[in-house]
N, C-alpha and C positions, 0 to 999 in steps of 0.2 A: 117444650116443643110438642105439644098435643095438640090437642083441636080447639083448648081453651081460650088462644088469640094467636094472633101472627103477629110473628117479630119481624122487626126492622132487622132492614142489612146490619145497622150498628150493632144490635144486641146479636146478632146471631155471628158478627166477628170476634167479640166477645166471650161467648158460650165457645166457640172455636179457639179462640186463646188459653182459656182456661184447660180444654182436653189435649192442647200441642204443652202446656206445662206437666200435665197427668201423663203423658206421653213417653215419659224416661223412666226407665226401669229404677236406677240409682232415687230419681224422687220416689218412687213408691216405696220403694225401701227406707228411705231418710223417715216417709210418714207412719210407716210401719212401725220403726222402733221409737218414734214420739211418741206413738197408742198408747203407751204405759206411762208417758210423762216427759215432763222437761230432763233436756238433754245437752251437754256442752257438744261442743263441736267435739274436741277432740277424742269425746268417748264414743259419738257418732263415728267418727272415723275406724276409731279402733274393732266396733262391733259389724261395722261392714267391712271392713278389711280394706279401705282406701285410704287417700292421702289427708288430709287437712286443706289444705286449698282447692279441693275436688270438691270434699263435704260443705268445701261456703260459698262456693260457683251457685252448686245445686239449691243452698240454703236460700240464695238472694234470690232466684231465680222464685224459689218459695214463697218467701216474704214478698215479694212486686205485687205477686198473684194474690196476697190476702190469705193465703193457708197456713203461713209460720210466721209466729211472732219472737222477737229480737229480746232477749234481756240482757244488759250488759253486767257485771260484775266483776269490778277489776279487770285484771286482763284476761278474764273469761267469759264468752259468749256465751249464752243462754237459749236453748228454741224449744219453741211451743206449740202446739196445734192452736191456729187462732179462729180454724173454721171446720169445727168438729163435723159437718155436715157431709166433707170429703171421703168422713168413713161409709155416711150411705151411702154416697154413691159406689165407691170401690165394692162392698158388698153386693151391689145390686149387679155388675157388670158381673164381679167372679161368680155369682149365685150363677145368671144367665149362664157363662162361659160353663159353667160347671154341667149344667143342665145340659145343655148341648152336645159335650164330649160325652156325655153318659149315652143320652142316644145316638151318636155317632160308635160308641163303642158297642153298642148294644145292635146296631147294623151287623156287627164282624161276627157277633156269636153265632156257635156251629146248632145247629140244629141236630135233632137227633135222627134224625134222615138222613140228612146228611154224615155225620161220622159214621154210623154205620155202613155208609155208599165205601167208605176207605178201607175198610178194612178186610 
């Protein structure tokens, strides 16, 4: 979305669908602990502390989107990062986000004029 071309309504509901799936805490987390590797469902579950059918709501909801891919294995599911790419982005936003509270926090420091006025 820069100056490089203009999207179509299509692609930019698209681009929109894909950050209403980024948009759940529990997904970032589920891709968060994929980062190290494939993962069953139920050790997904166990390292976030939810149920099993929570972790495969949010899984499918994953895999639709093209981010996690399915391995089956017996009666064990399998997921993967299938679009490694989700981690630049997620770095680029927390870099930003990071950036930002710092000088937000850096608005609140006391000046030495100021404490000194307190005391």
């Amino acid at each position: 979305m820069g100056d490089h071309f203009q999207m179509t309504t299509e692609s930019l509901g698209l681009v929109a669908g894909r950050f209403k799936v980024l948009a759940e805490p529990l997904r970032l987390r589920l891709l968060q602990a994929m980062e190290r590797g494939e993962l069953s469902v139920g050790r997904l579950a166990e390292q976030l502390g939810t149920t099993q059918p929570n972790v495969s709501k949010h899984l499918k909801i994953l895999q639709d989107a093209g981010l996690v891919m399915r391995r089956q294995e017996g009666n064990t599911a399998w997921y993967s990062i299938a679009d490694p790419s989700v981690y630049q982005l997620c770095d680029l936003v927390c870099n930003s986000l990071r950036d930002r509270l710092a000088a937000q926090a850096g608005m609140f420091k006391e000046s030495p004029a100021s404490s000194r006025k307190r005391r």
